[in-house]
KELORO-353362 format. One record per residue: residue in one letter; x, z, y of N, C-alpha, C in turn. Coordinates in steps of 0.05 Angstrom, whole numbers, plus 32768, in hexadecimal, padded with zeros to 4 digits. Each point is the difference from the previous one (the first is absolute). Example, Ala and Ser with C-alpha at 12.3 -4.5 7.8 and 13.67 -1.06 7.14 Angstrom:
residues 2
a8108809C7F8E7FEE80008018801280008018s7FF97FF280158010800180187FF1800E8016
//
This chain:
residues 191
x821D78DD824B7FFB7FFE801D8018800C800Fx80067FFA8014801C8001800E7FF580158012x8010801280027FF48014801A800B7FFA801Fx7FFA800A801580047FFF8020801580058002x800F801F7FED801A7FFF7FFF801B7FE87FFAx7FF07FF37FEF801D7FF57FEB7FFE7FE38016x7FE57FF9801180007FE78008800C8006801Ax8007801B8011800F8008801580217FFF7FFAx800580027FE7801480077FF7800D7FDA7FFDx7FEF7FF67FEF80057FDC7FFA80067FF78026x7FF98001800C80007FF88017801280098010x80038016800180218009800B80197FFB7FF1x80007FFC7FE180107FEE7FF380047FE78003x7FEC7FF0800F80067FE08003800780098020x7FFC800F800F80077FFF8016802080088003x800B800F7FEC801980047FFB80167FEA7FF1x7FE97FE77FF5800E7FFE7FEC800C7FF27FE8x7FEF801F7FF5800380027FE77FF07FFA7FF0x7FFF80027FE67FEF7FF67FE67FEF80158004x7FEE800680067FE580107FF98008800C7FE6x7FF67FEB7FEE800180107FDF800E80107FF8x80227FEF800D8018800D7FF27FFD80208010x7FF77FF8801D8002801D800F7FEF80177FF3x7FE67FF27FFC7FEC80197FF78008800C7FEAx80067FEE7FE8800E800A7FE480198019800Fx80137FFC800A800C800E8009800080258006x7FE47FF8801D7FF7802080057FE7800A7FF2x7FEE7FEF7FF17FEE800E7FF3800180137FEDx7FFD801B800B8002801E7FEC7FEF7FF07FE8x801380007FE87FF780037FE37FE2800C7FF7x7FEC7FFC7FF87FEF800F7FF77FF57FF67FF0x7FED80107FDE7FF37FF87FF47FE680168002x7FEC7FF97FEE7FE080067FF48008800E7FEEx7FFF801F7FFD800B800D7FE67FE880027FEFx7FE77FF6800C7FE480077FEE7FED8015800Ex80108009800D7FEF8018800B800980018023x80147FF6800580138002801D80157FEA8002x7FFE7FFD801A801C7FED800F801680137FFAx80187FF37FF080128009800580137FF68013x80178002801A800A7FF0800A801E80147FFEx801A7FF5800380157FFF7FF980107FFA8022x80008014800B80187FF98015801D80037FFAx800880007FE8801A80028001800C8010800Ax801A8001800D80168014800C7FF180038022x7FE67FFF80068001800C800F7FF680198003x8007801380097FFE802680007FDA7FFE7FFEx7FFA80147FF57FED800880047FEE80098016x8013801080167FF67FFC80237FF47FF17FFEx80107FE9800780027FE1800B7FE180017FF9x80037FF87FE47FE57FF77FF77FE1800A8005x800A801780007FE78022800E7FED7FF68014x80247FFC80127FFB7FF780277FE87FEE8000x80137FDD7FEA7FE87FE680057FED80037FF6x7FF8800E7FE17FDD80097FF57FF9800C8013x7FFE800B800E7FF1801F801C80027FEC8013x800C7FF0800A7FF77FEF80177FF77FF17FFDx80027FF07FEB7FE77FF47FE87FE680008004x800080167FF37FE080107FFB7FF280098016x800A800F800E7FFF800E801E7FF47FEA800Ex80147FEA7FFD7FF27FE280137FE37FF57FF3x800280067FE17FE87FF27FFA7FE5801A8006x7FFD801080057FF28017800A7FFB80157FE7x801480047FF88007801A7FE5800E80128009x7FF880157FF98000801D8001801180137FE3x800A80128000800880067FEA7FE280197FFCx80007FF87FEA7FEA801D7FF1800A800E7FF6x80117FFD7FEF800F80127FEB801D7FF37FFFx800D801D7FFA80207FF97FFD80107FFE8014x80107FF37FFB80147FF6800F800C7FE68008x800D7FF3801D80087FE78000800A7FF67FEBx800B80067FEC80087FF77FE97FFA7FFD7FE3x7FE8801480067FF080027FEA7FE4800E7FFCx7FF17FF380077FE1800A800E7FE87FE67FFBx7FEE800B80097FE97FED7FFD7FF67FF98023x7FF67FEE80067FFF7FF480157FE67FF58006x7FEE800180107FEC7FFA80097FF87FF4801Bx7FE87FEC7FFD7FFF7FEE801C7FD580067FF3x7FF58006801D7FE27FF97FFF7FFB7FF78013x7FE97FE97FFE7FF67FED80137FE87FFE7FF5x7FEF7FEC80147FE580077FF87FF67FE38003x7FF27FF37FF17FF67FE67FF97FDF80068002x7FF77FE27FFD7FE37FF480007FF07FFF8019x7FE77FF180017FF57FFA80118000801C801Ax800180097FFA80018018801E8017801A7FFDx80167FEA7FED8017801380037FF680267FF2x7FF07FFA7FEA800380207FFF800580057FE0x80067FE97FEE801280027FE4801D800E8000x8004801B7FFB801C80017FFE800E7FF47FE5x80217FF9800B80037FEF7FEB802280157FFFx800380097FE580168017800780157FEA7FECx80177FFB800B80157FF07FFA8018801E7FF2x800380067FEE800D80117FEC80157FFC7FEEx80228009801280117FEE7FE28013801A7FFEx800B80057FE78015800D7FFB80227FE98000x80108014800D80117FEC7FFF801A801B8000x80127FFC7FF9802780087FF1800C7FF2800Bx8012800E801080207FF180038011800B7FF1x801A7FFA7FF7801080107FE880157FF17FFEx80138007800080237FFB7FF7800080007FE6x80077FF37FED800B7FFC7FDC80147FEE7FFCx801780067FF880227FF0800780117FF5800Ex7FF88008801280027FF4801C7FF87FEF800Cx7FE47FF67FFC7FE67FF480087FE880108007x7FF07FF780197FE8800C80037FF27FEF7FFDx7FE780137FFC7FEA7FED7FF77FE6800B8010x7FE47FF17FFF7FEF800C80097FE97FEC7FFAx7FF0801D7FF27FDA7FF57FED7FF280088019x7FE97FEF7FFB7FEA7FFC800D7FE880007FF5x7FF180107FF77FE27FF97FF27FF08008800Ex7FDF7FF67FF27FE4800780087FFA801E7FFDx7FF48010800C7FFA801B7FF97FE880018001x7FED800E7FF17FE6800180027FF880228001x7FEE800280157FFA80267FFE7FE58001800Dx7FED800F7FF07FEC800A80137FEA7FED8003x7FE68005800D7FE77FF37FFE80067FEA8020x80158003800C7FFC7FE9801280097FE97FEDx801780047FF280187FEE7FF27FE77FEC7FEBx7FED80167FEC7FEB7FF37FFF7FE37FF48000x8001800280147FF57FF880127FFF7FE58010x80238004800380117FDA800A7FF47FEC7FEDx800B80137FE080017FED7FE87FE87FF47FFCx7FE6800E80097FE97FF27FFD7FF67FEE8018x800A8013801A7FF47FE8801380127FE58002x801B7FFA8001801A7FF8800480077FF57FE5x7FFD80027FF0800F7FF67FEC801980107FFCx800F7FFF7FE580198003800080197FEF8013x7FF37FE6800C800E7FED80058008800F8024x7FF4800A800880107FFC801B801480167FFDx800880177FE7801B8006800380147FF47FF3x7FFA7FE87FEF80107FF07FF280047FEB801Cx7FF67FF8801280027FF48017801780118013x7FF780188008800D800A800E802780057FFBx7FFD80077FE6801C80057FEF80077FE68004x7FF67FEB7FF980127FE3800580097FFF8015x7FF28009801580087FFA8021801A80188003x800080137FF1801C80157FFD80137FF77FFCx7FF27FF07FE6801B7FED7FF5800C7FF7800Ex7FF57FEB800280107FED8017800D80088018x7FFB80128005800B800880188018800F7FF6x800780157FEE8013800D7FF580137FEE7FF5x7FF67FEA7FEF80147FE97FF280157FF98017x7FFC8001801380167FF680148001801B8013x8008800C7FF9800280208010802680028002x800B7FEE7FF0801D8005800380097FED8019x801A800C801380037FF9801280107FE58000x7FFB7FED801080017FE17FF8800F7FF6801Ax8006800F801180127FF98019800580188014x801D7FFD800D8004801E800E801E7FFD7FFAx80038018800E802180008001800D80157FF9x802280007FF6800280157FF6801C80128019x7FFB8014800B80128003801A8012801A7FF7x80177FF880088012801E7FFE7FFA80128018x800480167FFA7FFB801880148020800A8012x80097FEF7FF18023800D800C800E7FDE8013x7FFF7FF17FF380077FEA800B7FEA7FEE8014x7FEC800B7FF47FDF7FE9800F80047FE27FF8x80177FF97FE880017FE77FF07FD87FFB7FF1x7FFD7FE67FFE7FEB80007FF080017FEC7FF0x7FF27FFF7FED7FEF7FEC7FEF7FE87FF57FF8x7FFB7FE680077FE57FF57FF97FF47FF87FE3x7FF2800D7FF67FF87FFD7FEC7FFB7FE77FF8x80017FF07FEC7FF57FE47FFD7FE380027FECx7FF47FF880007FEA80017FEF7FFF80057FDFx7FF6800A7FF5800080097FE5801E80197FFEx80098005801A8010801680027FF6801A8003x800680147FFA7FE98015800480208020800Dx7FF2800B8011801780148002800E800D7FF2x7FF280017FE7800980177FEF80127FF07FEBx80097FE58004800F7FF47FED801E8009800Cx8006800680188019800D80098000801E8000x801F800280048005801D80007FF980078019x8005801780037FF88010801B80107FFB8011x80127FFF8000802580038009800C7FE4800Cx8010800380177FFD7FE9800C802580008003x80047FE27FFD802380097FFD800F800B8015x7FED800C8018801780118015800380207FF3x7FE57FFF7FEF7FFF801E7FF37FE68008800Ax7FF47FF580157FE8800E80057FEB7FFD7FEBx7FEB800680117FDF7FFB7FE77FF17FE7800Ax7FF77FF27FEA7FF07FEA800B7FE280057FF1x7FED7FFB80267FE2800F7FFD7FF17FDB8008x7FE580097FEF7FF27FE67FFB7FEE7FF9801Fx80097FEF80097FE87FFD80227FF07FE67FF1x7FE98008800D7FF07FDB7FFD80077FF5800Fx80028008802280127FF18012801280138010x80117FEF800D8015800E800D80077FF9801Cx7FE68008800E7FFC7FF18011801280158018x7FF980137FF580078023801480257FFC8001x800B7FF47FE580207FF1800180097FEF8011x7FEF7FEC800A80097FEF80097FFA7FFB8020x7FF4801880098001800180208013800A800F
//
């Protein structure tokens, strides 16, 4: 099944374009099913980076941190289902961000704790956190940045990213000597 994301994404590629496929292949963060967790693979981009888009992520989908830290904590969302709204339904995932050879990476799993958790499992099924995590998925699989510009701070020279380009495939350094910082737009440049 194709998610809201990837078909927002197909559509602004034909409106640019470009090949859809070839584009999505391009920015789609790497990830596999290790058996137990999503693993996903951002590559050379910093760990921040990645912190920043999980937490605005999550934050947007109505998660809370419980335990830990933005980078390595457990995360929680409750809502309340059934005929008069009074089933709580506790949405529970542990998730890692982490640097290993100069790649980051970041897991995602189901967490289970406590007599609400089962509680879900009997009213809910196991399926609506296997539901919910898919809808993570998809949304994280394309969490790398897919258009924007790259601007010097000394010259105000810039660059437009082309698709399946990502910021972090350039250096920092811009040939007048200054630093070059990532804008989605540059709109505040050009007035």
């Amino acid at each position: 099944m194709v998610s809201n994301d990837e078909i927002k994404l197909r559509l602004e590629c034909k409106k640019e374009g470009l090949d859809p496929d070839k584009t999505l292949g391009k920015i789609q963060v790497p990830y596999e099913w290790t058996g137990a967790s999503y693993l996903f693979n951002f590559g050379s981009m910093p760990v921040e980076e990645v912190t920043s888009r999980i937490d605005k992520l999550l934050t947007k989908r109505g998660y809370s941190l419980e335990d830990g830290t933005l980078s390595h904590g457990v995360c929680i969302k409750l809502t309340y289902s059934g005929v008069c709204g009074d089933i709580p339904k506790l949405y529970r995932f542990e998730f890692e961000i982490y640097s290993s050879r100069g790649r980051t990476y970041f897991t995602i799993t189901k967490s289970f704790k406590g007599l609400i958790m089962a509680m879900d499992k009997i009213w809910n099924g196991k399926n609506y956190l296997d539901s919910e995590l898919e809808k993570i998925v998809n949304k994280i699989k394309y969490l790398k940045p897919f258009k924007g510009y790259l601007v010097c701070n000394k010259c105000n020279k810039y660059y437009k990213l082309q698709f399946g380009e990502s910021p972090y495939d350039f250096t920092d350094k811009c040939e007048c000597g200054g630093k070059l910082k990532y804008y989605e737009n540059i709109d505040f440049l050009l007035k």
